[in-house]
C-alpha positions as CSV (number, residue, x, y, z in Angstrom):
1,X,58.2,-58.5,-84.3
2,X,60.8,-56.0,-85.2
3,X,62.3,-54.5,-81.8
4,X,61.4,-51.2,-80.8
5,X,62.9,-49.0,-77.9
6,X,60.2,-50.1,-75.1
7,X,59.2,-54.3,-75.5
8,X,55.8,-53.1,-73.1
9,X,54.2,-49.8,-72.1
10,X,52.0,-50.5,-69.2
11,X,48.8,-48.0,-69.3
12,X,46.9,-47.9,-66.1
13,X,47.0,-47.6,-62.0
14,X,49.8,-46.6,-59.9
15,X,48.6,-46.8,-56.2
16,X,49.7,-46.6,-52.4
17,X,48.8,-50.3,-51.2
18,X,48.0,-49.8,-47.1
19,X,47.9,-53.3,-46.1
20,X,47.3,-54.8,-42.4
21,X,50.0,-56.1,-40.5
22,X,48.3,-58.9,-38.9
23,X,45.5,-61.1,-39.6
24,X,42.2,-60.1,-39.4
25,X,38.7,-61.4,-40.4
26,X,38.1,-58.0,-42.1
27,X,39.2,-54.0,-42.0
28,X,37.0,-53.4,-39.0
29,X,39.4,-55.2,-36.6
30,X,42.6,-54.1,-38.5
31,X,44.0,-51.6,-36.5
32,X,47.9,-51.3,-38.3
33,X,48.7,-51.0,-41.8
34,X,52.2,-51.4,-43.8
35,X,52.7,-49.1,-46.6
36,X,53.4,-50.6,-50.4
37,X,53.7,-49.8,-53.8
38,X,50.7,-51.2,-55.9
39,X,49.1,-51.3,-58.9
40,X,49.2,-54.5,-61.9
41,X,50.7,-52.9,-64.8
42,X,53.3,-51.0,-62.7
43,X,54.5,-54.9,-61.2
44,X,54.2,-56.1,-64.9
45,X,56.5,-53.4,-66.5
46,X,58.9,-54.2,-63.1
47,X,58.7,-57.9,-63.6
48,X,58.9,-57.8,-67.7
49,X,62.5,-55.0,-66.9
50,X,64.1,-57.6,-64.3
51,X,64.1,-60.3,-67.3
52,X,66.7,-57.4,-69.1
53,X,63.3,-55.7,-71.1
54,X,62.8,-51.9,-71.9
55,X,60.1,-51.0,-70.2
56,X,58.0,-47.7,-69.4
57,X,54.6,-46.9,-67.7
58,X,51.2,-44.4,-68.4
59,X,50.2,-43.4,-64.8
60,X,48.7,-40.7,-62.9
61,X,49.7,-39.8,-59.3
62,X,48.6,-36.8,-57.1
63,X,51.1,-33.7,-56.3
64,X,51.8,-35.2,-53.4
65,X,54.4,-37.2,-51.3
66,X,52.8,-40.6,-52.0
67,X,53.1,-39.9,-55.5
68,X,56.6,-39.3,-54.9
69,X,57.0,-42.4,-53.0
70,X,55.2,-44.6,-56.0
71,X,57.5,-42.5,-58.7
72,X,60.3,-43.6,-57.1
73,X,59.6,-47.3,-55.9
74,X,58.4,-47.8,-59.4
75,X,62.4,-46.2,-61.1
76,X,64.0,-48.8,-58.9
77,X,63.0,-51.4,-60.6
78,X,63.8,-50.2,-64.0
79,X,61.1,-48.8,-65.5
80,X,61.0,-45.4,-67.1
81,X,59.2,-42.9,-65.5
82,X,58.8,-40.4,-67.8
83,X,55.5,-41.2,-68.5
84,X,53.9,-40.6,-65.1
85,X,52.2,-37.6,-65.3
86,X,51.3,-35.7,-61.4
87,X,47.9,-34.5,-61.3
88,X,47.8,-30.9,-59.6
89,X,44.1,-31.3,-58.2
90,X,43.6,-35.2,-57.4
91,X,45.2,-36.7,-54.9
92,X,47.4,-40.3,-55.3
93,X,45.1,-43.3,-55.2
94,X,45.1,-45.5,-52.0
95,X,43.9,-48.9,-51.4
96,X,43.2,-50.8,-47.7
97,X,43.2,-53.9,-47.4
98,X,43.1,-56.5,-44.6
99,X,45.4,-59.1,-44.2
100,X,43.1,-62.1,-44.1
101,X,43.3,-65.7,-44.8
102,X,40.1,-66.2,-47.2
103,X,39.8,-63.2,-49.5
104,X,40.4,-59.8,-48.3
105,X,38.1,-57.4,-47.4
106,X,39.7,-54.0,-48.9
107,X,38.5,-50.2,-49.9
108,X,39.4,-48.3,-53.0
109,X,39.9,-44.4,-53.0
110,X,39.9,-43.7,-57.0
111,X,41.4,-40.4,-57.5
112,X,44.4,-39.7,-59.7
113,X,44.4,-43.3,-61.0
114,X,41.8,-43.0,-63.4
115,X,43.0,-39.4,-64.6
116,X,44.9,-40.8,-67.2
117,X,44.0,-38.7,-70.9
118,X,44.7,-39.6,-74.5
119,X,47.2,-36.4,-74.2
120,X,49.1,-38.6,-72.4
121,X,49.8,-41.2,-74.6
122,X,50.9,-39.8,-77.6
123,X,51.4,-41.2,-81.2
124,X,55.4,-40.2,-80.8
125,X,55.4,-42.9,-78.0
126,X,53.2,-45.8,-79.6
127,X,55.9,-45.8,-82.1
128,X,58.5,-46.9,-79.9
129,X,56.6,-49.4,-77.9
130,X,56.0,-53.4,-78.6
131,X,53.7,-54.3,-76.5
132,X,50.7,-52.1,-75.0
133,X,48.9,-53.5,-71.8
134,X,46.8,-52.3,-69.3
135,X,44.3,-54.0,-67.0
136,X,40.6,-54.2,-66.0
137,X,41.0,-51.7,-63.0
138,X,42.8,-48.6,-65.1
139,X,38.9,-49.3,-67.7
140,X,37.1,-49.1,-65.0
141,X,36.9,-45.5,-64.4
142,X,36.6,-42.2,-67.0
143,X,38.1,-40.2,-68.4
144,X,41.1,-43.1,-68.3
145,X,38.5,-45.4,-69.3
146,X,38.0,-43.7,-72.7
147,X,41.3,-42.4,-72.8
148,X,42.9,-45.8,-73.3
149,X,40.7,-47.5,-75.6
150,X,41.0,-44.3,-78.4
151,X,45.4,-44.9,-77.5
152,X,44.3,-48.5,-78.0
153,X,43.0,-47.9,-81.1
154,X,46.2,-45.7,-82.2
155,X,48.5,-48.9,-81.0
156,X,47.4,-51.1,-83.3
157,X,47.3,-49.0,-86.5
158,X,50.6,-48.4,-85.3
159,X,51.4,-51.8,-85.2
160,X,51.7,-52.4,-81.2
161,X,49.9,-55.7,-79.7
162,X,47.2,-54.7,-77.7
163,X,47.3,-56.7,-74.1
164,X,45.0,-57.0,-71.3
165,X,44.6,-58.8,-67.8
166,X,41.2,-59.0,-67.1
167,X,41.3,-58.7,-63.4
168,X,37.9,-57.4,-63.3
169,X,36.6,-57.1,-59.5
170,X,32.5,-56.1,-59.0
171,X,33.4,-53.6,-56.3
172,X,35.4,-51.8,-58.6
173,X,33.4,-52.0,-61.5
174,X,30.0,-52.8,-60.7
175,X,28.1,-51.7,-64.1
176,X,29.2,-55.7,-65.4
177,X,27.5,-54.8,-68.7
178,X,29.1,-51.5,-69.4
179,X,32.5,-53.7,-68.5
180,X,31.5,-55.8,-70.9
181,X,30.8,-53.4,-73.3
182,X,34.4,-51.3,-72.8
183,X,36.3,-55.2,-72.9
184,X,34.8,-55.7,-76.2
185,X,36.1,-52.3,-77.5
186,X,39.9,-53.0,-75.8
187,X,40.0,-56.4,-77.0
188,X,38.3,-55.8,-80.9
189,X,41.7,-54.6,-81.7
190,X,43.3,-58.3,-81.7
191,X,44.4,-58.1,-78.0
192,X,46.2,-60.7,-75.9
193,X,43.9,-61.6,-72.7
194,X,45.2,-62.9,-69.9
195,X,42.2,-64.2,-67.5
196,X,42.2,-66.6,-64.4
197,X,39.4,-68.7,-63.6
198,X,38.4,-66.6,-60.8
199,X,38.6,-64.1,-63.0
200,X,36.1,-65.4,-65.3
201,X,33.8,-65.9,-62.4
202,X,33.8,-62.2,-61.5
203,X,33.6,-61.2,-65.4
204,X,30.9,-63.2,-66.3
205,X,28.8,-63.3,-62.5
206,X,29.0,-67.0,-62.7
207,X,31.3,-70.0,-62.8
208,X,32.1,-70.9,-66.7
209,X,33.6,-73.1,-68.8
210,X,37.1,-72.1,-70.2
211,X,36.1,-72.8,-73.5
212,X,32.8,-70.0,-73.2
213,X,34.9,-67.4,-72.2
214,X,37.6,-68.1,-75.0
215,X,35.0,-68.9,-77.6
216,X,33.8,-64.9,-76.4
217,X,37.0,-63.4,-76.7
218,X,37.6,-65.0,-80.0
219,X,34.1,-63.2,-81.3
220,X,34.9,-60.2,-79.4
221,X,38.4,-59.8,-81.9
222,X,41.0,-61.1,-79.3
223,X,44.2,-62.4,-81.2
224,X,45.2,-64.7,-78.5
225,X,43.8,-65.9,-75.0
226,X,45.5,-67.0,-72.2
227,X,43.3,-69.0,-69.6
228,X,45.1,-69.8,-66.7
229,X,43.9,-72.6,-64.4
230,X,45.9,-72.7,-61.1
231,X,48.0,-75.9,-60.2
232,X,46.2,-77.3,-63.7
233,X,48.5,-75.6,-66.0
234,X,47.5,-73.0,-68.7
235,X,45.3,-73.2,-72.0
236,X,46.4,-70.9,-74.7
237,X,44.1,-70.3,-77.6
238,X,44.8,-68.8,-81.0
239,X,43.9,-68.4,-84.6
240,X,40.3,-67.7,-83.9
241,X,40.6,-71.1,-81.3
242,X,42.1,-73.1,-84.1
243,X,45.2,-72.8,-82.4
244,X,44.9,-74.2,-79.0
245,X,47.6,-76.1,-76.4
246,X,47.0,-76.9,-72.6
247,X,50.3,-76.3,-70.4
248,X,50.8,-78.7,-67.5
249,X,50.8,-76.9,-64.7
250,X,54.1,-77.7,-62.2
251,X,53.9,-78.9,-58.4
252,X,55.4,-76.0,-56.3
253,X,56.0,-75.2,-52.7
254,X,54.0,-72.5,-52.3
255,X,55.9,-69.7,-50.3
256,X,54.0,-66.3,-51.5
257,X,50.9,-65.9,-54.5
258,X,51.3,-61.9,-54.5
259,X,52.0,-60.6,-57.9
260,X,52.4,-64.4,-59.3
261,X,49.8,-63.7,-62.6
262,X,52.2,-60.3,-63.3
263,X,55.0,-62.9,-63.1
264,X,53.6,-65.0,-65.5
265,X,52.2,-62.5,-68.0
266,X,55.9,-61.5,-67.9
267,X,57.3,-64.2,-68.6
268,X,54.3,-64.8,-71.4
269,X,55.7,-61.4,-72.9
270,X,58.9,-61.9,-73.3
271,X,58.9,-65.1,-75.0
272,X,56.7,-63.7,-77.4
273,X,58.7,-60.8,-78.4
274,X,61.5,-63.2,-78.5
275,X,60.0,-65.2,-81.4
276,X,58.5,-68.2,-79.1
277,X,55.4,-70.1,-80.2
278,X,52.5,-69.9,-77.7
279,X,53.2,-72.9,-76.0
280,X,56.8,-72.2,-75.6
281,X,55.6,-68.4,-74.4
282,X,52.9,-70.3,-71.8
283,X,55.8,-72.4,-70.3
284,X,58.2,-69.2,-69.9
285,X,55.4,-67.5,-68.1
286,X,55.0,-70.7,-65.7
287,X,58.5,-70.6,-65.3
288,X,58.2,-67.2,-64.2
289,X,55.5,-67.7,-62.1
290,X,57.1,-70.8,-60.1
291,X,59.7,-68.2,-59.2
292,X,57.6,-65.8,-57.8
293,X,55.4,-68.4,-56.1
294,X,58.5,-69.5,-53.9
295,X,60.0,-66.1,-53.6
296,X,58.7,-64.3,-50.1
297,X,58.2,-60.4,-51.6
298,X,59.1,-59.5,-54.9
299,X,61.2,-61.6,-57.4
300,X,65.0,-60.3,-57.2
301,X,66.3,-57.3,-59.0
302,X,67.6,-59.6,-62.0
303,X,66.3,-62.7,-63.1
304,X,67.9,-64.4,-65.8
305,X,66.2,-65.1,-68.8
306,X,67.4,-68.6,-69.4
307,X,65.5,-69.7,-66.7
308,X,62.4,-69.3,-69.2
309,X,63.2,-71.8,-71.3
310,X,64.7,-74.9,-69.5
């Protein structure tokens, strides 16, 4: 892929994370809550700029100091800013969560996040970009929803592969058919997919079979899915599912899971726009992901790329 000035431009929420201090069976006993900057494709774009990428990000924030606070939490990790645009009459998304052991219980307040238009993403900046991702959460919500899928649509005529993680969640997208329905439109395009298997639960309303969902993303247009299975490993399916390797997963100690499929859909990324076959590209993202998994917080400021590919 011939190297242009941004390797990913992440398209999609940029939120205040408010989570509990302490442990708690739910957000009705959670009394105290620590402040954090949140949102998948922001983490992405920062994970994807400490391997030494270009990187920039579509948001929207309110006029407001949290929007300030995500702006700059986001510019020290290295992405470019530019692109976030302040909305004068929405205030800055938030999200509370508990701090629980099984899953947590958590609220969404959608406002600015899904103000996102195709203004905003313009055919000046599709040019320069490599790679353009956004997630399940920014398609959940109009006018972003429709806003990315016609920039979408301008990415790949302009030759930029088209990425998704398909961290679908019910509670924030309930209507699971019109999901469908907007996935299929993203994804016709010959997009990467990264899924999990509890992702595929929540997609689909059911447990199934990796091969089902990648057989569906095939017919949906997807160019390559990534199906990642835990402690298992990774499959990685290509060429209409002609194309297909499973990556042996690695035995880690286990320090931290927060932000570890950003990690490896960073680490995914850059192999690929470093010339890596899909395999090679599934084992940088492990890589990746081993890091993060043993890292308490975030993974450091740099990382170096060679640690990749050994």
């Amino acid at each position: 892929m011939t190297k242009r000035k941004y390797a990913l431009l992440a398209v999609g929420e940029l939120l205040a994370d408010f989570i509990g201090t302490e442990l708690a069976d739910n957000l009705l006993t959670t009394e105290r809550f620590q402040r954090f900057q949140g949102g998948s494709p922001s983490n992405l774009a920062a994970n994807m700029a400490r391997l030494g990428n270009n990187t920039a990000i579509v948001s929207c924030v309110g006029n407001d100091n949290l929007g300030t606070y995500l702006i700059d939490k986001v510019k020290e990790t290295g992405v470019d800013t530019k692109y976030i645009v302040i909305d004068e009459l929405t205030p800055t998304t938030i999200v509370v969560v508990s701090r629980s052991k099984g899953t947590p219980d958590f609220i969404a307040y959608r406002e600015a996040d899904r103000m996102i238009q195709s203004a905003h993403i313009s055919d000046d900046l599709l040019k320069d970009v490599s790679v353009f991702h956004t997630t399940c959460f920014a398609l959940s919500r109009n006018p972003a929803q429709e806003s990315i899928v016609e920039a979408a649509g301008r990415a790949a005529k302009l030759k930029c592969q088209l990425s998704i993680d398909l961290n679908y969640a019910p509670q924030i997208w309930p209507d699971r058919i019109n999901a469908h329905e907007v996935v299929k439109a993203y994804v016709a395009n010959g997009a990467f997919v990264k899924m999990s298997e509890d992702d595929a639960v929540r997609f689909y309303g059911k447990s199934v079979e990796p091969d089902e969902a990648i057989a569906d993303f095939h017919t949906w247009g997807a160019k390559l899915i990534c199906f990642t299975l835990g402690s298992k490993g990774s499959i990685v399916s290509g060429n209409q599912g002609r194309s297909r390797v499973l990556v042996e997963g690695k035995k880690i100690d286990v320090k931290d899971t927060t932000g570890a499929g950003d990690s490896y859909w960073a680490g995914f990324l850059t192999a690929y726009l470093d010339g890596f076959t899909p395999e090679i590209c599934a084992k940088a993202g492990a890589n990746i992901a081993a890091l993060k998994l043993s890292t308490l917080g975030p993974l450091p400021a740099k990382v170096d790329k060679a640690l990749l590919y050994h």
